[in-house]
C-alpha positions in Angstrom: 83.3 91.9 96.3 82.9 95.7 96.9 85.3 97.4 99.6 82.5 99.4 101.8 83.7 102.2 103.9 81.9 103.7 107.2 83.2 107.6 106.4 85.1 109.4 104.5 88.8 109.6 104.8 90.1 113.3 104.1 93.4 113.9 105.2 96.8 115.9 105.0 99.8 116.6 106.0 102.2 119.6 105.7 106.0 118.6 104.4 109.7 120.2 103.7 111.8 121.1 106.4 113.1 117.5 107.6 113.7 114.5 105.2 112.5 111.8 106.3 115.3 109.6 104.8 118.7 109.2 106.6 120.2 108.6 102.9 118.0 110.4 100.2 118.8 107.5 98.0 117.7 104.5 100.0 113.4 104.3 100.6 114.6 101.7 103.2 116.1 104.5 105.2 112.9 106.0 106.9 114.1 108.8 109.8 110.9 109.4 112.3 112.1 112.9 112.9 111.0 113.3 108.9 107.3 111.0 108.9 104.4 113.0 109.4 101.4 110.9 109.8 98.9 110.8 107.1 95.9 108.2 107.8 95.9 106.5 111.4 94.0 102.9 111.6 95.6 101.9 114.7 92.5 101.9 117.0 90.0 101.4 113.7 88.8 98.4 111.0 91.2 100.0 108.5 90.7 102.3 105.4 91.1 102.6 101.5 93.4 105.4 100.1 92.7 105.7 96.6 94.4 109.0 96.1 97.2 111.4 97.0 97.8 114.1 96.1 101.0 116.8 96.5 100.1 120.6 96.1 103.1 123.1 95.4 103.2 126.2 98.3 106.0 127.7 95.9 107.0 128.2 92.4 110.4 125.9 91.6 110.2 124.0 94.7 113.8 121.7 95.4 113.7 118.9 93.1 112.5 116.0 96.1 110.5 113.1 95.8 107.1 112.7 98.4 107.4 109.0 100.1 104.4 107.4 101.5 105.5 105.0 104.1 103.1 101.6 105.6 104.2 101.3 109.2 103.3 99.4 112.2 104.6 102.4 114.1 101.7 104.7 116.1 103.8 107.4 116.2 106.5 109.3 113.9 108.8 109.0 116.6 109.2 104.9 116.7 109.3 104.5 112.7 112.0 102.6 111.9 113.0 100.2 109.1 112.4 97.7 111.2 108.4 98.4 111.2 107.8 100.9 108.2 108.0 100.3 103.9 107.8 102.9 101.6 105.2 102.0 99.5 104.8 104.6 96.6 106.7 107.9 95.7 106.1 110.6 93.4 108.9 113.6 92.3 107.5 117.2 93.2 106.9 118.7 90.0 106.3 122.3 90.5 106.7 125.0 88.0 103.7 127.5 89.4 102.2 127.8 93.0 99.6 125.6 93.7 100.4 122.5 91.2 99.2 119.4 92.0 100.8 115.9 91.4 99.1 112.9 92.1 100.8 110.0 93.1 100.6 106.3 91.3 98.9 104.1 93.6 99.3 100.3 93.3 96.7 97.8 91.9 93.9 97.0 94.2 92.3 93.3 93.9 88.9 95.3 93.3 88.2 94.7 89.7 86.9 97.6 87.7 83.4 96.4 85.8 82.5 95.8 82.3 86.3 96.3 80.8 86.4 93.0 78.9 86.5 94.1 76.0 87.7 98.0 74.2 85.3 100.8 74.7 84.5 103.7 72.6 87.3 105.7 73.6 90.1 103.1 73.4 91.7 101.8 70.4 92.8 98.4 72.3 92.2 96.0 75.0 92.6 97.2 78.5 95.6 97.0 80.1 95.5 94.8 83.3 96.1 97.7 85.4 92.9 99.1 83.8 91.0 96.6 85.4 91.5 97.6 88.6 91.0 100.3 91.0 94.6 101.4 92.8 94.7 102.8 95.7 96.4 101.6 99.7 94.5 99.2 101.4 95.6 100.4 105.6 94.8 97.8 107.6 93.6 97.3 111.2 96.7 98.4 113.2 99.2 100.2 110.5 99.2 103.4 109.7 100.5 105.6 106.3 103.1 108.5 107.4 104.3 110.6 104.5 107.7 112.9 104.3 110.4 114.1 101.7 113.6 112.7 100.2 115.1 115.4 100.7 114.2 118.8 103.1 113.2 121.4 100.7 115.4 124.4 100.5 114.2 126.6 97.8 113.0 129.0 96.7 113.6 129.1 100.7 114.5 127.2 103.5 110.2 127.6 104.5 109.6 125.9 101.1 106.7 123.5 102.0 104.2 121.2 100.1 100.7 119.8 101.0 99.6 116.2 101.1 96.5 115.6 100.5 94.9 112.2 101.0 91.2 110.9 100.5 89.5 107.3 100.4 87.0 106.1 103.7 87.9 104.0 106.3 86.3 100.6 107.5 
């Protein structure tokens, strides 16, 4: 069955001074001084993310990873581990101003037509990820905050990086 959205969802968020892990090791660590919000269904039917994106403000940003985090919480300040999951990451990858890096989004149980068998431009079966549109199902009530591993301090300590999020809500 197809997911069918109302409007767009076109979102982002700004990222680097605070982590938003107490231990930049653990992605069960979540600090609500670090979450910025991303896509709020709190008060809505939901919504579909089926991509994010990071965008580089700086050449050789810190090496940090971008954390998305599925939460329960309505506002940054009452995340906790008790009510939020991290639920993808990607490393910044910036060489040159203005990179982007999208991040790898999970399966979604929406099936991707007509990829039974190998097409023109593949030399095998599809994988079953292939299959499959990925992307982050938000339902009614949770919301997605994002934040860094790590607070980026170079090439300075104003070192930021865009989050960029789009799919349609419910």
């Amino acid at each position: 069955m197809p997911l069918l959205v109302d409007r767009p969802l076109h979102s982002f968020a700004t990222l680097g001074d605070i982590a938003a892990l107490t231990t930049a090791t653990n992605f069960n660590t979540p600090s609500a001084a670090g979450c910025v919000l991303l896509v709020d269904c709190s008060a809505n039917d939901g919504a579909i993310v089926d991509s994010v994106s990071i965008i580089a403000t700086e050449a050789s940003t810190t090496a940090s990873i971008v954390l998305l985090f599925l939460s329960v919480a309505t506002t940054a300040t009452s995340v906790s581990s008790a009510n939020t999951v991290c639920v993808a990451s990607e490393a910044i990858a910036s060489t040159a101003v203005g990179d982007r890096t999208n991040i790898s989004l999970p399966a979604l149980s929406v099936p991707v037509p007509n990829l039974a068998s190998p097409a023109a431009t593949m030399a095998t079966y599809p994988a079953e990820l292939d299959k499959k549109n990925t992307g982050l199902y938000i339902p009614s009530g949770a919301t997605l905050f994002t934040g860094v591993s790590a607070a980026l301090t170079a090439p300075a300590t104003t070192t930021r990086v865009h989050v960029f999020a789009q799919g349609g809500f419910f």
